[in-house]
The first five atom37 places (N, CA, C, CB, O) and aatype in JSON, in Angstrom:
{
  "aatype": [20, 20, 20, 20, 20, 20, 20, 20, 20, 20, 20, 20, 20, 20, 20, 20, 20, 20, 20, 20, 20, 20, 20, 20, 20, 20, 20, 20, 20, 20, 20, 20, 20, 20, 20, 20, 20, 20, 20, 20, 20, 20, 20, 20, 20, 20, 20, 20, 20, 20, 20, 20, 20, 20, 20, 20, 20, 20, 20, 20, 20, 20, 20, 20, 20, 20, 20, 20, 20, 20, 20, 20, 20],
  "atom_mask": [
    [1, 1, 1, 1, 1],
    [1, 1, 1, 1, 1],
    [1, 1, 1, 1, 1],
    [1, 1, 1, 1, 1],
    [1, 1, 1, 1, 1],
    [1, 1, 1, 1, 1],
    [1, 1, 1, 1, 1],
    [1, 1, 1, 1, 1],
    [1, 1, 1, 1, 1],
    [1, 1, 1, 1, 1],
    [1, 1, 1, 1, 1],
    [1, 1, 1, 1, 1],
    [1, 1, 1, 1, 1],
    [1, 1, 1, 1, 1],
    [1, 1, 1, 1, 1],
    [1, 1, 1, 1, 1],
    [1, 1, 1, 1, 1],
    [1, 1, 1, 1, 1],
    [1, 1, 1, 1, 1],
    [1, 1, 1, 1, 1],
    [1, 1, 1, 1, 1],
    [1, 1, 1, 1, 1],
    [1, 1, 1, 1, 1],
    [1, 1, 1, 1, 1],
    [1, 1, 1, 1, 1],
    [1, 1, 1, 1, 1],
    [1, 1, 1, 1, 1],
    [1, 1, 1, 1, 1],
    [1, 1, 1, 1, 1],
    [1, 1, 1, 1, 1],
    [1, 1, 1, 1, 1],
    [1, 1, 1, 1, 1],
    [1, 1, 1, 1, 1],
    [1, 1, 1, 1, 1],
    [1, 1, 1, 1, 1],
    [1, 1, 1, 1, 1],
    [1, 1, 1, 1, 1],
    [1, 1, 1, 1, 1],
    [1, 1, 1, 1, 1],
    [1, 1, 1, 1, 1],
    [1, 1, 1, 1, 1],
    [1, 1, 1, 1, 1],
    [1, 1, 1, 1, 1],
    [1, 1, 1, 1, 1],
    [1, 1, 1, 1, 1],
    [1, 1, 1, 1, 1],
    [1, 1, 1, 1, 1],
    [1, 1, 1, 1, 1],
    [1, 1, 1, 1, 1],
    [1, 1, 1, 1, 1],
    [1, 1, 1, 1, 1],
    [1, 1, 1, 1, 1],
    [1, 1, 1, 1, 1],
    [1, 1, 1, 1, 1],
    [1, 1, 1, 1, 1],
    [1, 1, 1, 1, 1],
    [1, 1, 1, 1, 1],
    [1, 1, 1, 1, 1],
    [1, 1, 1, 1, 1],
    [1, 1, 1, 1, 1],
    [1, 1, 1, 1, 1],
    [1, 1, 1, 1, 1],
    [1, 1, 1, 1, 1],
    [1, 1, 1, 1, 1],
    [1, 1, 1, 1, 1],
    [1, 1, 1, 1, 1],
    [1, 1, 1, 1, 1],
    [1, 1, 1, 1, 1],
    [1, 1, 1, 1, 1],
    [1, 1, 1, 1, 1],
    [1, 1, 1, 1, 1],
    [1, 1, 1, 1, 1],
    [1, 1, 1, 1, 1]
  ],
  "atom_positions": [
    [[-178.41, 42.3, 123.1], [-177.82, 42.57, 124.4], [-178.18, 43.97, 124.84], [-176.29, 42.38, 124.35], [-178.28, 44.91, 124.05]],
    [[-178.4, 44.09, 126.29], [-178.71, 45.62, 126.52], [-177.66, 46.57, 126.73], [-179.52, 45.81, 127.64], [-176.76, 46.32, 127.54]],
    [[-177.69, 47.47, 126.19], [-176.57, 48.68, 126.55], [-175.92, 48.53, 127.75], [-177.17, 50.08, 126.66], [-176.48, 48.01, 128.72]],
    [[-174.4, 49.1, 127.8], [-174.09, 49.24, 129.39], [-173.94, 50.37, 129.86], [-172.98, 48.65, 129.85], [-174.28, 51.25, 129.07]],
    [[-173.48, 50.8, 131.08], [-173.64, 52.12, 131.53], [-172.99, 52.8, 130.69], [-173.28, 52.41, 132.79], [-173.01, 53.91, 131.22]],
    [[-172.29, 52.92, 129.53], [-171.46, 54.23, 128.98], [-172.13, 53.68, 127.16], [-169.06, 54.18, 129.4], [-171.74, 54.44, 126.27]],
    [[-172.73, 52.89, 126.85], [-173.77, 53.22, 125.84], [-173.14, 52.11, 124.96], [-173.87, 54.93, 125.19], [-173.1, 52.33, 123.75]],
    [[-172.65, 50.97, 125.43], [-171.41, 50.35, 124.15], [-172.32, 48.58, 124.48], [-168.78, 50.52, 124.84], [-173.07, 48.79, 125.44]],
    [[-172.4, 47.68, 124.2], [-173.09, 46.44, 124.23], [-171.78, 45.68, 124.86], [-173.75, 45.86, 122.66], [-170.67, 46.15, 125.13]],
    [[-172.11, 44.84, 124.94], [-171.57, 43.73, 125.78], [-170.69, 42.55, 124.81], [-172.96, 43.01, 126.58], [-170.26, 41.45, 125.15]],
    [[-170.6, 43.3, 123.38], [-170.57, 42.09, 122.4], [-168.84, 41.93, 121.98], [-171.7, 42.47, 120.86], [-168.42, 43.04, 121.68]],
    [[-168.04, 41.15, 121.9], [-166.97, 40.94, 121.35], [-166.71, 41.93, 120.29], [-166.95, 39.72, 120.97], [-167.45, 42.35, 119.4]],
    [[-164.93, 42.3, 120.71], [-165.07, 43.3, 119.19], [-165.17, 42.3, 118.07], [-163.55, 44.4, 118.8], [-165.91, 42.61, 117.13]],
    [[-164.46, 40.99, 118.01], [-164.93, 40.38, 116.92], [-166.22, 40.34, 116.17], [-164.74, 39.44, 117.15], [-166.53, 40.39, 114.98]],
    [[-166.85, 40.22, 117.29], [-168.33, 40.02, 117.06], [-168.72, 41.06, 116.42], [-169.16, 39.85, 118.22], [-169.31, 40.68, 115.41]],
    [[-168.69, 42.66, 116.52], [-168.96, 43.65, 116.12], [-168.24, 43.99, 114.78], [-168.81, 44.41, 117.07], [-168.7, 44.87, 114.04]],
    [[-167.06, 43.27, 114.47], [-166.43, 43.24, 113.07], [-167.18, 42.54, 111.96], [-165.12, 42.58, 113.15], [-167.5, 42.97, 110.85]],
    [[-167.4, 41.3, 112.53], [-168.08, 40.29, 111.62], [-169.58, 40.83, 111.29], [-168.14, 38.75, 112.38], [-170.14, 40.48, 110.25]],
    [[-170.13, 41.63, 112.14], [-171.47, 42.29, 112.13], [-171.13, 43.27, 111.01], [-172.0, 43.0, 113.63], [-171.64, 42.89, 109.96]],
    [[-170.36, 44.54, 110.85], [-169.96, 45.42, 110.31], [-169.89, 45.29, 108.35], [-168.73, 45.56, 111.13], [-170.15, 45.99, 107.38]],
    [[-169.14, 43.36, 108.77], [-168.6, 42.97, 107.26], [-169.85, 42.19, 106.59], [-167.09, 41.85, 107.3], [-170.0, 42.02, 105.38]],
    [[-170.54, 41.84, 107.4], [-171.6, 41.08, 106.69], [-173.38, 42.44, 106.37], [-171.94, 39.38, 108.1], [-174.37, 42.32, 105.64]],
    [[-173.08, 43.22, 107.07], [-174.11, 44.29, 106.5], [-173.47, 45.21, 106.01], [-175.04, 44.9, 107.39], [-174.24, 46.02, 105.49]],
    [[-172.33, 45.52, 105.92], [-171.37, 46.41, 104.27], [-171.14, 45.72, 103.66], [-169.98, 47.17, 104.18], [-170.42, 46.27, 102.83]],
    [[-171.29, 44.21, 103.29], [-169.93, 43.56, 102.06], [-170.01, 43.67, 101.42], [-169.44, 42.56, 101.66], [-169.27, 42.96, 100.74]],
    [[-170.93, 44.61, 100.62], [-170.15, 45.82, 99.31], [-170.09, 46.58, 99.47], [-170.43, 46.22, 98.17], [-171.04, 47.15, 98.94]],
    [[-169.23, 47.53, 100.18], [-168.87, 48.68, 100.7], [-167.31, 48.35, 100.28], [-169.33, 48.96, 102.34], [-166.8, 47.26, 100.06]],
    [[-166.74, 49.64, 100.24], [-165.35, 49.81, 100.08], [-165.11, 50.22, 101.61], [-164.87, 50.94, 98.84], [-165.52, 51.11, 102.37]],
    [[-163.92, 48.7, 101.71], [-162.86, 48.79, 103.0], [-162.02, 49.19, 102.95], [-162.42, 47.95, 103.56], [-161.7, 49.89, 103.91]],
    [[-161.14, 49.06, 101.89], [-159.44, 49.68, 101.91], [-159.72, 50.0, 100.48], [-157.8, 48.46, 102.28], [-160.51, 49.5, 99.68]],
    [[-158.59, 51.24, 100.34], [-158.44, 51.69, 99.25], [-157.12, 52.23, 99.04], [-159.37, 52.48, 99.04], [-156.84, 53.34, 99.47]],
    [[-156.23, 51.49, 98.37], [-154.42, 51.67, 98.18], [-154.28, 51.91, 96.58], [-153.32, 49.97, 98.68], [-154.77, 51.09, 95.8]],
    [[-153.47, 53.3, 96.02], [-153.72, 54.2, 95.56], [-154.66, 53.48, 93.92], [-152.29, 55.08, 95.59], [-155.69, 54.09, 93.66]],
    [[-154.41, 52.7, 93.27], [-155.87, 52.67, 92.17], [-156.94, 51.16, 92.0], [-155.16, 52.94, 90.37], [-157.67, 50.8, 91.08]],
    [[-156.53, 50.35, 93.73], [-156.55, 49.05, 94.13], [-157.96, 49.62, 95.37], [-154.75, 48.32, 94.76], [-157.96, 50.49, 96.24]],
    [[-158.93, 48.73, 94.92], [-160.4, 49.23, 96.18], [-160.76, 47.42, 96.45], [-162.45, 50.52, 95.07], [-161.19, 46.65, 95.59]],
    [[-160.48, 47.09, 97.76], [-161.37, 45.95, 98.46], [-163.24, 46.04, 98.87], [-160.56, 45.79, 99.93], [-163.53, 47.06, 99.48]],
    [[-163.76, 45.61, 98.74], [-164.78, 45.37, 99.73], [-164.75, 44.9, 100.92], [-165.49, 44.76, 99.37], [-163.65, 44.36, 100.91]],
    [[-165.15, 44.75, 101.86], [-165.67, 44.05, 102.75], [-165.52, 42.94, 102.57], [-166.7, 44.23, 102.96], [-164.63, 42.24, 103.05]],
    [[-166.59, 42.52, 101.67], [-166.67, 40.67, 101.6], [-165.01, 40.06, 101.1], [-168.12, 40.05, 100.02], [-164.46, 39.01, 101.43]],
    [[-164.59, 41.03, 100.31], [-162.97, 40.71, 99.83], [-161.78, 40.39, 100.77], [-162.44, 41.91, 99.12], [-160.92, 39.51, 100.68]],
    [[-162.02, 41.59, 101.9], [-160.8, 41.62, 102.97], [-161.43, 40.54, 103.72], [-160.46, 43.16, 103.93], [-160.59, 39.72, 104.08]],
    [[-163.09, 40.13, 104.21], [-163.09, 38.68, 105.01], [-162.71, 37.48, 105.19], [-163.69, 38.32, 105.04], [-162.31, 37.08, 106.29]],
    [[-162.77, 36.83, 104.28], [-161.9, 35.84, 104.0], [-160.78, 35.47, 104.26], [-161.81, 35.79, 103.26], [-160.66, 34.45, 104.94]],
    [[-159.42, 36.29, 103.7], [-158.19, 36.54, 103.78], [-158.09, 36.84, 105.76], [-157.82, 37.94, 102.56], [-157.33, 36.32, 106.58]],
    [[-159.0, 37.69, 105.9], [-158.62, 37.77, 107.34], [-159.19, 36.72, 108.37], [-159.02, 39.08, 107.82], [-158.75, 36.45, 109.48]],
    [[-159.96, 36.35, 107.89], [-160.73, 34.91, 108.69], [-159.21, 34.08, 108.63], [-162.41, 33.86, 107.52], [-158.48, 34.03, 109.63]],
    [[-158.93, 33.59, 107.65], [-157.72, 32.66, 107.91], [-156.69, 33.11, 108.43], [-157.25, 32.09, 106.91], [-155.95, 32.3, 108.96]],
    [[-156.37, 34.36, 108.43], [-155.47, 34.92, 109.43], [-155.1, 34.39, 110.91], [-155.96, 36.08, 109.59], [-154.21, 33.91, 111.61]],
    [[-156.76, 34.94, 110.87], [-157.21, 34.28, 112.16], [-156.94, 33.58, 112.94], [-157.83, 33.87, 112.19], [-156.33, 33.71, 114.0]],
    [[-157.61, 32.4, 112.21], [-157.55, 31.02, 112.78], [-155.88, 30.87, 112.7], [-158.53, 29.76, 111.82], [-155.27, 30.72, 113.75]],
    [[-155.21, 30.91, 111.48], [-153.42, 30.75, 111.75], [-153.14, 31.12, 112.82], [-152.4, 31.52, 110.91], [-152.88, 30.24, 113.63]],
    [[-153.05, 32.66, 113.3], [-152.95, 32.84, 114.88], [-153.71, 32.09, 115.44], [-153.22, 34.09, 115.44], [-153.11, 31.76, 116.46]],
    [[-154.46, 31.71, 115.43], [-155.14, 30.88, 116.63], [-154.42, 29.8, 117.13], [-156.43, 30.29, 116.26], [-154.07, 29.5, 118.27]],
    [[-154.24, 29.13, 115.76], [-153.79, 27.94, 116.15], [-152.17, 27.9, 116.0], [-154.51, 26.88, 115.32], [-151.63, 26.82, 115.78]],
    [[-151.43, 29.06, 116.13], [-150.25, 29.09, 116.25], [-150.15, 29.15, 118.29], [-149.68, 30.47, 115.16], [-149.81, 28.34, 119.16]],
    [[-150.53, 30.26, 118.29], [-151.23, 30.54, 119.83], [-151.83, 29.27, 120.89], [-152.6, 31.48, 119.53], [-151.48, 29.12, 122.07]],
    [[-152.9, 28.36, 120.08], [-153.2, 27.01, 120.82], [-151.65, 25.87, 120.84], [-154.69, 26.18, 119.81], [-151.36, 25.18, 121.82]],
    [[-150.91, 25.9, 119.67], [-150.21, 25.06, 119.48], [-148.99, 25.1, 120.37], [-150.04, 25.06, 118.29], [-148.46, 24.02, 120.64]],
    [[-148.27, 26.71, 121.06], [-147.6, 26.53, 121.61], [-147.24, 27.26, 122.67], [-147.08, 26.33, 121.03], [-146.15, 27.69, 123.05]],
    [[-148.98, 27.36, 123.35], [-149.19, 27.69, 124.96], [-149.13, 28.79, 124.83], [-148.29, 27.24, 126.1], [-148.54, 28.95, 125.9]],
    [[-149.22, 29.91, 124.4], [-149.08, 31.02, 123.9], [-147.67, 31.85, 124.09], [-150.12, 31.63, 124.36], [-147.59, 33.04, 124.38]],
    [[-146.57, 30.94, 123.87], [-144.97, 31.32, 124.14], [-144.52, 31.47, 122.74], [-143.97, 30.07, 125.03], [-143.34, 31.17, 122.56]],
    [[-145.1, 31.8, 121.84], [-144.78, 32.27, 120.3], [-145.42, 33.66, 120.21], [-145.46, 31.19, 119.05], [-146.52, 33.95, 120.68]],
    [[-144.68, 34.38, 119.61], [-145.13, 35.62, 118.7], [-145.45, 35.48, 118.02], [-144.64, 36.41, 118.3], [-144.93, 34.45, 117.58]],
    [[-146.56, 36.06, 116.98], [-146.89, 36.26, 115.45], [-146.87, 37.52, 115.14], [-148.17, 35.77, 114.99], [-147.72, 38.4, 115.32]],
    [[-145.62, 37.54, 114.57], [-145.82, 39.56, 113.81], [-146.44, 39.3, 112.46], [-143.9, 40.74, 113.34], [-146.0, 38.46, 111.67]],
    [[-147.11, 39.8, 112.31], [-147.65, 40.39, 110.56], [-147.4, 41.83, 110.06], [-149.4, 40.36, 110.38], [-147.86, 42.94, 110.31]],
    [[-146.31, 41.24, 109.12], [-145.91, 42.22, 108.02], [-146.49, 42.58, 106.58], [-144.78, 41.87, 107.76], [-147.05, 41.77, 105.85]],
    [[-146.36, 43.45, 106.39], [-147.05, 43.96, 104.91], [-146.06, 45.08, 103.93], [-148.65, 44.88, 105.34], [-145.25, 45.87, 104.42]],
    [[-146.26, 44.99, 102.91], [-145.41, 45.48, 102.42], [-146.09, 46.5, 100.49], [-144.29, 44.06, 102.48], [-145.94, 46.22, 99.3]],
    [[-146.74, 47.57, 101.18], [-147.28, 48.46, 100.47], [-146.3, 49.07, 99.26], [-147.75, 49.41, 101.42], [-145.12, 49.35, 99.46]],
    [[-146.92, 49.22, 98.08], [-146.56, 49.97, 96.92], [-145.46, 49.36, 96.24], [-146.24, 51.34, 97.25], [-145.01, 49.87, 95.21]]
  ]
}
């Protein structure tokens, strides 16, 4: 795609994530204090994320919330 006037592509941020994870996926993504992911590690898990919102979102017109919680250390 060609640049746009302020220098950024035209491409989905998704699109630019999935780009990111598939030419680092051995790179260290997260690192929680003696626990290190890769890339290819956190994809997965977040792909199905995903789609769960998705299809929480398709399923009921988009009049549902989805909070995601986490719960560190």
């Amino acid at each position: 795609m060609p640049p746009t006037l302020y220098g950024y592509s035209e491409q989905t941020l998704q699109a630019l994530i999935e780009k990111a994870f598939a030419r680092y996926s051995d790179n260290t993504a997260i690192v929680c204090k003696d626990v290190s992911l890769t890339y290819a590690e956190v994809e997965s898990p977040s792909r199905r994320l995903a789609h769960y919102a998705d299809r929480v979102y398709r399923q009921t017109g988009g009049r549902r919330l989805l909070g995601i919680y986490g719960v560190y250390g």
